[in-house]
C-alpha positions as CSV (number, residue, x, y, z in Angstrom):
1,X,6.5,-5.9,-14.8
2,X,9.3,-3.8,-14.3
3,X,9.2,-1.9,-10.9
4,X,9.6,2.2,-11.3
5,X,12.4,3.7,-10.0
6,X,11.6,5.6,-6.5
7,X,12.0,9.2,-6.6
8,X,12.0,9.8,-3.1
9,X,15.6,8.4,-3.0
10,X,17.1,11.0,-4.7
11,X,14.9,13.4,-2.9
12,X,16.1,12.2,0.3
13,X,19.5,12.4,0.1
14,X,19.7,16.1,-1.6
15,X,17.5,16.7,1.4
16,X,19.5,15.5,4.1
17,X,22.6,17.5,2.7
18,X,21.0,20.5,4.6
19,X,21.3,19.1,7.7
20,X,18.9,21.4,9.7
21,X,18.8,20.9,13.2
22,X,15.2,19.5,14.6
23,X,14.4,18.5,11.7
24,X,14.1,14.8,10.7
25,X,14.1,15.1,7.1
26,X,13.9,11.8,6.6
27,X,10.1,11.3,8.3
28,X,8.8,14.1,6.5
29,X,10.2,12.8,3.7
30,X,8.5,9.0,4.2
31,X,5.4,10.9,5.1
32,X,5.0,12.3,2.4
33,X,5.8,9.3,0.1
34,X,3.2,7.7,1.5
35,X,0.4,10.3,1.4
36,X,1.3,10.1,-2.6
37,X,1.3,6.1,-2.5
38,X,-2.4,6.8,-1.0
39,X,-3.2,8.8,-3.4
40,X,-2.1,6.7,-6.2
41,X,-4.5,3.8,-5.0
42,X,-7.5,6.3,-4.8
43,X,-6.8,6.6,-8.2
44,X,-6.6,3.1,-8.9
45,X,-9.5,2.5,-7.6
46,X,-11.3,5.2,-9.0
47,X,-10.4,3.9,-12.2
48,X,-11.2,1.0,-11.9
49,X,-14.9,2.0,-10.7
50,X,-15.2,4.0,-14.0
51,X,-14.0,0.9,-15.9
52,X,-17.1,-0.5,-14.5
53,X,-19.5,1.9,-14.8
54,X,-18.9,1.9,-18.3
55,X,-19.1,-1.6,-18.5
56,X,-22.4,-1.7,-17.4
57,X,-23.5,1.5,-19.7
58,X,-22.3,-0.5,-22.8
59,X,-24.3,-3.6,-21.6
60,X,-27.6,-1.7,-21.1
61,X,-27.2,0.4,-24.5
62,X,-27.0,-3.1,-25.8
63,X,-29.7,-4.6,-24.9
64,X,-31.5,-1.6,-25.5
65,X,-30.5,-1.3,-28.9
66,X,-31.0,-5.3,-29.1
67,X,-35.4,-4.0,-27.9
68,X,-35.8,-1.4,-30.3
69,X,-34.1,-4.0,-33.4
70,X,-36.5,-6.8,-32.5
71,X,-39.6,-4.1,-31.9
72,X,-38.7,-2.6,-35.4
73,X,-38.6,-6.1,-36.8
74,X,-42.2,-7.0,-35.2
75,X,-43.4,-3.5,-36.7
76,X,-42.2,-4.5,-39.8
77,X,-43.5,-7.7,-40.5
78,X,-47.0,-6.1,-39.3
79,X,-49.3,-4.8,-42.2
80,X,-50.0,-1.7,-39.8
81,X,-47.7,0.3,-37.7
82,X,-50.5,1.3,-35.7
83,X,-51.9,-1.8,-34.8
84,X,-48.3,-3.0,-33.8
85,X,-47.9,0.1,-31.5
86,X,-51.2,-1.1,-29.5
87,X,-49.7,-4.5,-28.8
88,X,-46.1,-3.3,-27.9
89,X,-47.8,-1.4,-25.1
């Protein structure tokens, strides 16, 4: 995969054309960069958690759905609903 280009390059060196005395543009500048790298893997990482989570929501609504098939089936083959009901619980 291709790697993006980094933004803080250009960033930096429009930056550092104001050369304001005390000020080390440059560390604020990585500082920052790095606050936004951090908050790029929080992301990651938060979607990847909800990549999970939904994961594990499909699995359970399939086997759910897979219970209430074969409980319809067994309700169905039964000559009374009723009857069927009493056994299923």
């Amino acid at each position: 995969m291709a790697t993006a280009p980094n933004p803080f390059t250009d960033i930096t060196k429009l930056l550092e054309q104001y050369k304001l005395p005390g000020v080390d543009m440059t560390s604020i500048i990585e500082a920052r960069r790095k606050d936004i790298e951090a908050l790029a893997e929080a992301n990651r990482i938060a979607y990847e958690g909800m990549q999970a989570l939904v994961q594990k929501q499909t699995e359970i609504l399939s086997k759910s759905m897979q219970e209430i098939q074969a409980t319809a089936q067994k309700m169905a083959t039964s000559g009374n609903p009723a009857e069927a009901m009493t056994r299923q619980g």
